[in-house]
N, C-alpha and C positions, 0 to 999 in steps of 0.2 A: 292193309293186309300184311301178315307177318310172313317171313320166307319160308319155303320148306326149308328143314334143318334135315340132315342128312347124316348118319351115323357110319362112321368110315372104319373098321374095324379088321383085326385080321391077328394071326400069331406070328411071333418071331418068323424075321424076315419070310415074310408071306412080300411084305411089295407095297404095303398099303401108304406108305409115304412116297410112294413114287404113281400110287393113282392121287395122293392130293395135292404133287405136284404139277397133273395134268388139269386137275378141277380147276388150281389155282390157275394155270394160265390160260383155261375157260374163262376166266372171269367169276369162280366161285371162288369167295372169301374163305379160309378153311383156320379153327381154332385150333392148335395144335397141346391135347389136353397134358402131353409130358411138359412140355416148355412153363405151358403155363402154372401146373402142379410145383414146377420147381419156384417160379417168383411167387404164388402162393402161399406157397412155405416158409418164405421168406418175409413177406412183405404184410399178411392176411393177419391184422392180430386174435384173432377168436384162434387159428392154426397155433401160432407164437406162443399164446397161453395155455394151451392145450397139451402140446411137445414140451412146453417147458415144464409143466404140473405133474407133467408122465413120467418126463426122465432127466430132468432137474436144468438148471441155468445154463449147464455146461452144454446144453443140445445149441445153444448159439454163443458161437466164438468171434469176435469184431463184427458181429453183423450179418455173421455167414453161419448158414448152418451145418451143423458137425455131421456129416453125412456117415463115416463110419459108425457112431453112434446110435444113430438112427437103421442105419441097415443091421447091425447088432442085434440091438432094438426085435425090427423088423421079423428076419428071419430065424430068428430064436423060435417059435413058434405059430401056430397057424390064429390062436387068439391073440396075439400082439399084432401079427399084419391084420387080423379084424378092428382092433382097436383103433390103429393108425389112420385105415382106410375110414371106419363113421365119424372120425376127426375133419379126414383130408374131402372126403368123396364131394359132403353136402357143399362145402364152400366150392370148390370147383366148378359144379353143378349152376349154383348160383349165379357165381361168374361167368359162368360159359352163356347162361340165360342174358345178361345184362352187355354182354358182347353181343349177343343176338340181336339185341332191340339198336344198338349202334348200327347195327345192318341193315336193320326195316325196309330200307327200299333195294336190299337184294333182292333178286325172284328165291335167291338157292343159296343155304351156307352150308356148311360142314364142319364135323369137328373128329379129328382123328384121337382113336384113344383105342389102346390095343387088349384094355378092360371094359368095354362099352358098357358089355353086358352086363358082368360080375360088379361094376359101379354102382348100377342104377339107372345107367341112363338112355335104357331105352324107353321110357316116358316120356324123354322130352325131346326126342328126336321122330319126325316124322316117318322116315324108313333107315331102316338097317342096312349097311352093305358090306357083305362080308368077303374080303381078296384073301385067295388060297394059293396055294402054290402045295407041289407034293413037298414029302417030308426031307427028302435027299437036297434038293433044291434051295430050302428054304435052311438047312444046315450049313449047307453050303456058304451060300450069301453072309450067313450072320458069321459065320467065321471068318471068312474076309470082312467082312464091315467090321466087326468086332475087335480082331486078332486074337479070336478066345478060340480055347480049345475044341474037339468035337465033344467031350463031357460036359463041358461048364455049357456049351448051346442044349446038347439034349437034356441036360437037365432044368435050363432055362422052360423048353418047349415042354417038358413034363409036369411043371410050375401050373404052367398056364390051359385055360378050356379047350377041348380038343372042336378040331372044327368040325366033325359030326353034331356037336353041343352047339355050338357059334352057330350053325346053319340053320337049327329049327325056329333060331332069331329074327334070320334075315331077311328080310322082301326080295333082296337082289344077291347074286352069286356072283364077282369079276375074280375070274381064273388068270394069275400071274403065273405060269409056268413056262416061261421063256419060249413058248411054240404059240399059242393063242395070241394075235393081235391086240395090244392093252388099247391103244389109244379106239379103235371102235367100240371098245365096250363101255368106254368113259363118257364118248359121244352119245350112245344111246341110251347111258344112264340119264346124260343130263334130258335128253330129247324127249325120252319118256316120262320124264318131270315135267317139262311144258307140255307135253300132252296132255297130260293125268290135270292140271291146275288151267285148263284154259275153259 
């Protein structure tokens, strides 16, 4: 039997890597889709020949890729990050799959990715869970986390799906708003997974 896969999702600093750091010391295995997006990039040759065919040989320099290029690239317009993404999304996807089957005798994985949705990849995740936090909160945070300005974070979070959208996704709601207890709502996630599978 293959594990539930679990889709951990949320917007700038919402919290969600601080609920997969609690799944993680549950004992849920958790794919971390930025990390891996970036050795993808690097290492994936279908990726390699794809960024290099788009925006020429100079997208890798000693082995490393030219990130200002690519964000250039990127955010020049909204059909270039289309393009990027049916490059980058399906290999990920793939990988994130074949990490899965490494796990087979988890009961429960997860894979945090703060695109779940707009990826694709609620197909291949058994339920969605979307961590929120208000909007003040979650500005907050990212500007400490970041050292970025208040513009460069709201215009990050303007970037991204608002969570009235992310919610009509999710199976589950874990509210991070620094008042609601995170670690019971982690346990009941997980609890309600061995409920639901037994």
């Amino acid at each position: 039997m293959s594990p539930i896969k679990l889709g951990i999702t949320g917007g700038i600093g919402s919290g969600k890597s601080v609920v997969c750091r609690l799944l993680q010391l549950m004992g849920v295995p958790v794919y971390s889709s930025d990390d891996e997006t970036k050795r993808l990039m690097v290492s994936d040759e279908v990726i390699r020949c794809g960024l290099t065919s788009l925006l020429g040989p100079e997208v890798y320099q000693a082995g490393a890729l030219n990130k200002p290029l690519v964000a250039a690239y990127l955010f020049a317009s909204a059909q270039h990050a289309a393009t990027i993404n049916a490059l980058v999304h399906p290999r990920v996807k793939e990988d994130f799959l074949r990490w899965v089957h490494t796990h087979a005798t988890c009961p429960v994985v997860a894979i945090e990715s703060a695109i779940l949705v707009e990826a694709g990849f609620t197909d291949v995740v058994d339920q969605v869970v979307s961590v929120e936090a208000p909007l003040e909160t979650r500005i907050r945070r990212a500007m400490l986390r970041d050292e970025a300005s208040r513009e460069q974070i709201t215009q990050r979070i303007q970037r991204q799906m608002a969570d009235e959208e992310r919610r009509t996704q999710a199976h589950r709601i874990i509210q991070n708003d620094d008042f609601t207890p995170l670690i019971p709502q982690v346990l009941e996630l997980i609890a309600s997974l061995y409920r639901n599978n037994d």
